[in-house]
C-alpha positions as CSV (number, residue, x, y, z in Angstrom):
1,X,-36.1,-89.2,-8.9
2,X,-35.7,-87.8,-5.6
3,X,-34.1,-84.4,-7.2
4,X,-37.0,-84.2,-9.8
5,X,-40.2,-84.1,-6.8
6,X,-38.2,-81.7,-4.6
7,X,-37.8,-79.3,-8.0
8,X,-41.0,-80.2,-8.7
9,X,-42.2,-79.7,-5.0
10,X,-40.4,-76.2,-5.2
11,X,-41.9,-75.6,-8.7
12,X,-45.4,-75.8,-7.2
13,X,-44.3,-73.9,-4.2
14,X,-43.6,-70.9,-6.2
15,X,-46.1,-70.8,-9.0
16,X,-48.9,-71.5,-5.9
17,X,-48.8,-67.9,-5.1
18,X,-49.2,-66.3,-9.0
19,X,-52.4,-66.1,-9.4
20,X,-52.9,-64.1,-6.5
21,X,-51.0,-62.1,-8.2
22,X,-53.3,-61.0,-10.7
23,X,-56.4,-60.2,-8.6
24,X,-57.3,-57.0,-8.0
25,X,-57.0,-55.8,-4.2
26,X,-61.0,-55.3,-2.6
27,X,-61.6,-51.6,-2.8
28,X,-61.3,-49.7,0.0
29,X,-63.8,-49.5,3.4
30,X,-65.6,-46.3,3.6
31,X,-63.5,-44.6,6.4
32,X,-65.6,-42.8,9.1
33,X,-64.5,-39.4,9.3
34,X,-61.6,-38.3,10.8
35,X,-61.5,-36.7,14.2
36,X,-59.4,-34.0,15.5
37,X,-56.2,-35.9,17.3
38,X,-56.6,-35.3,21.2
39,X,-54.7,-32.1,22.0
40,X,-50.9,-33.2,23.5
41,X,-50.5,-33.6,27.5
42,X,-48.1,-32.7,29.8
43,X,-45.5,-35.9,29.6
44,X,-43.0,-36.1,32.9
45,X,-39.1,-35.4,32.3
46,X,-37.1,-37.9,31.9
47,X,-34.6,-37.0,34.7
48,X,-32.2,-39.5,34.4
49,X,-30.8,-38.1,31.0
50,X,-29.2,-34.9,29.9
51,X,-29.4,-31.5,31.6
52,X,-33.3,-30.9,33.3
53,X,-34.9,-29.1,35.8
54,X,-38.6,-30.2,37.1
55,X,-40.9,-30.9,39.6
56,X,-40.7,-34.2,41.5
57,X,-42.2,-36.3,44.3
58,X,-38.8,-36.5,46.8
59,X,-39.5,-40.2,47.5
60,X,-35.9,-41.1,49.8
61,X,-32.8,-38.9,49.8
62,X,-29.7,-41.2,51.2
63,X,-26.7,-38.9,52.5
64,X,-24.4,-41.6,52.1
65,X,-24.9,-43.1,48.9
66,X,-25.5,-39.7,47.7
67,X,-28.4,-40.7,46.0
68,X,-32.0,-39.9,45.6
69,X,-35.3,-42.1,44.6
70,X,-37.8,-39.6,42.8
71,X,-40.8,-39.9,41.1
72,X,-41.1,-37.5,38.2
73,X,-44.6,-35.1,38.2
74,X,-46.9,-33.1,36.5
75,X,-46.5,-30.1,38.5
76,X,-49.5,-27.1,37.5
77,X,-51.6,-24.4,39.0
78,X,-55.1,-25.7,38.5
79,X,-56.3,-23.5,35.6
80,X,-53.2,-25.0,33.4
81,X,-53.9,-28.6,34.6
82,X,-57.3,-28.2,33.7
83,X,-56.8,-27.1,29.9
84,X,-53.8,-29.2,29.4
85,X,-55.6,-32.3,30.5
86,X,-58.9,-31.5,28.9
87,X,-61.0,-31.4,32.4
88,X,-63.9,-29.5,32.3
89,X,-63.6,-26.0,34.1
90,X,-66.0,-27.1,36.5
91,X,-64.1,-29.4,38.0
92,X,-62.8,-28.8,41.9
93,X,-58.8,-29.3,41.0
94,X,-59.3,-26.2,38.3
95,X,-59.8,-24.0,41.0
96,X,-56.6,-25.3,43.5
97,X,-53.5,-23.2,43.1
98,X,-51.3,-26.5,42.2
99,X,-52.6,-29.6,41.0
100,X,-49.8,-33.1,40.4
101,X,-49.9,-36.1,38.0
102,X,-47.7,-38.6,39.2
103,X,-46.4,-40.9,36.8
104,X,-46.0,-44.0,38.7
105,X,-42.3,-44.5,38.0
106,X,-39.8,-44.5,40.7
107,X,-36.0,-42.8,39.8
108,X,-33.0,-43.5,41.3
109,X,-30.5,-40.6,40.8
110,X,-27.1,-39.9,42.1
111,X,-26.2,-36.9,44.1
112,X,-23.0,-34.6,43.2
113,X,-20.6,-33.9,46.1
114,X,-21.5,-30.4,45.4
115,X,-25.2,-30.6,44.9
116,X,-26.9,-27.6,46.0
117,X,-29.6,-28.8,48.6
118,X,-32.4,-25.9,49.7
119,X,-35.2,-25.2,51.9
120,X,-37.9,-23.0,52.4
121,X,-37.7,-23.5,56.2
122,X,-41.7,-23.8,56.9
123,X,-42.8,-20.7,54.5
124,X,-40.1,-18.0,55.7
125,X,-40.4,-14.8,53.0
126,X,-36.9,-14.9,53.0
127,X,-35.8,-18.3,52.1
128,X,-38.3,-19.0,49.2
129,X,-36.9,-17.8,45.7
130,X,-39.5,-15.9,43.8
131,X,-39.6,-17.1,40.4
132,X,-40.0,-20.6,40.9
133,X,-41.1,-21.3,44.8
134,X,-38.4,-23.4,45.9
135,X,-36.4,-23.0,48.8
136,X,-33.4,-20.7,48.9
137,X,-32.0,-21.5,52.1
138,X,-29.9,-24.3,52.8
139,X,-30.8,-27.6,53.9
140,X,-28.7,-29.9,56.0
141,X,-28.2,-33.1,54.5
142,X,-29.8,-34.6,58.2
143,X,-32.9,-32.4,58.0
144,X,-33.4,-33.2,54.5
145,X,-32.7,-37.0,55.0
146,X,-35.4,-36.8,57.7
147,X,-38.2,-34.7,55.7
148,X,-37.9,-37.1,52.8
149,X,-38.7,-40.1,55.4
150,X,-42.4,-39.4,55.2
151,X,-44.1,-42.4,53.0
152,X,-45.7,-39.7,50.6
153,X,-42.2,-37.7,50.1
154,X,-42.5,-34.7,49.4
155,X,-42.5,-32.1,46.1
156,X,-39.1,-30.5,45.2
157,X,-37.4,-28.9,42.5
158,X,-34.9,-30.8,41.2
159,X,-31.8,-29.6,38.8
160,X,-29.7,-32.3,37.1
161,X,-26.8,-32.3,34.7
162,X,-26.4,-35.2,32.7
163,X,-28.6,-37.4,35.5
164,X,-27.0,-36.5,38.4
165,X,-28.9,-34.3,40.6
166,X,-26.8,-31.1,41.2
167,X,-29.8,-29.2,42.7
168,X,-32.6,-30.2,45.4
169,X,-35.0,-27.3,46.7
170,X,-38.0,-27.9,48.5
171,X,-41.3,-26.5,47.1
172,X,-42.7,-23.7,48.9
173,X,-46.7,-25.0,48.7
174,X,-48.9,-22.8,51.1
């Protein structure tokens, strides 16, 4: 008897379902129209992976650990910023010569032995590369190790090769 109300119990079970089955699905909600997808924004590199080379907030540099806590930016003149996060033209950071997103996120990279580390040395013509505005003279690992102290850090250029920073150059921002 006990067999016979579990198959029956199962029976039921099963069949419960069926005539769902054959009903016919609602018909579908009048969709509102559809509106053009908001237009892509600058997203932050991911700096602990592969090969990259971006602007970042230089939060602690530590000689000795050779390491480095970074915060990855948004790094823009204010025209760019402006149209690539859909901020009216009006707006006083359109008109800045650099405008930064910061994402929030705090990075902890290591340093190679041989990690190129560069500075601008306070605005000097002759230490600031021309294509990107990053420093081009070096920087002692004492000097930098004392500019990155400051609570806000400050912006640099960083290179990496498969997440280890190989390249540190201070931003020239007048």
């Amino acid at each position: 008897m006990n067999r016979l109300s579990g198959l029956a119990a199962a029976l039921a079970l099963l069949t419960a379902g069926c005539s769902a089955l054959d009903e016919q699905p609602p018909p579908p909600a009048a969709s509102a129209p559809v509106s053009a997808a908001p237009a892509p924004t600058p997203t932050f590199t991911d700096v602990s992976r592969g090969d990259t080379e971006s602007v970042v907030n230089l939060l602690k540099y530590d000689a000795r650990a050779l390491a480095v806590v970074v915060e990855p930016t948004v790094f823009l003149d204010g025209t760019a910023f402006c149209t690539a996060f859909g901020i009216p033209g009006t707006d006083a950071r359109c008109e800045r010569d650099w405008v930064t997103e910061e994402s929030k996120i705090k990075v902890t990279l290591p340093v190679s032995t041989r990690a190129k580390l560069l500075t601008v040395r306070g605005g000097d013509p002759e230490c600031i590369d021309e294509r990107t505005g990053a420093g081009a003279c070096p920087w002692s690992k004492a000097e930098l190790t004392r500019q990155a102290a400051p609570a806000g850090g400050i912006l640099i250029r960083l290179t990496t090769e498969d997440g280890t920073a190989t390249r540190i150059a201070e931003l020239f921002l007048p």
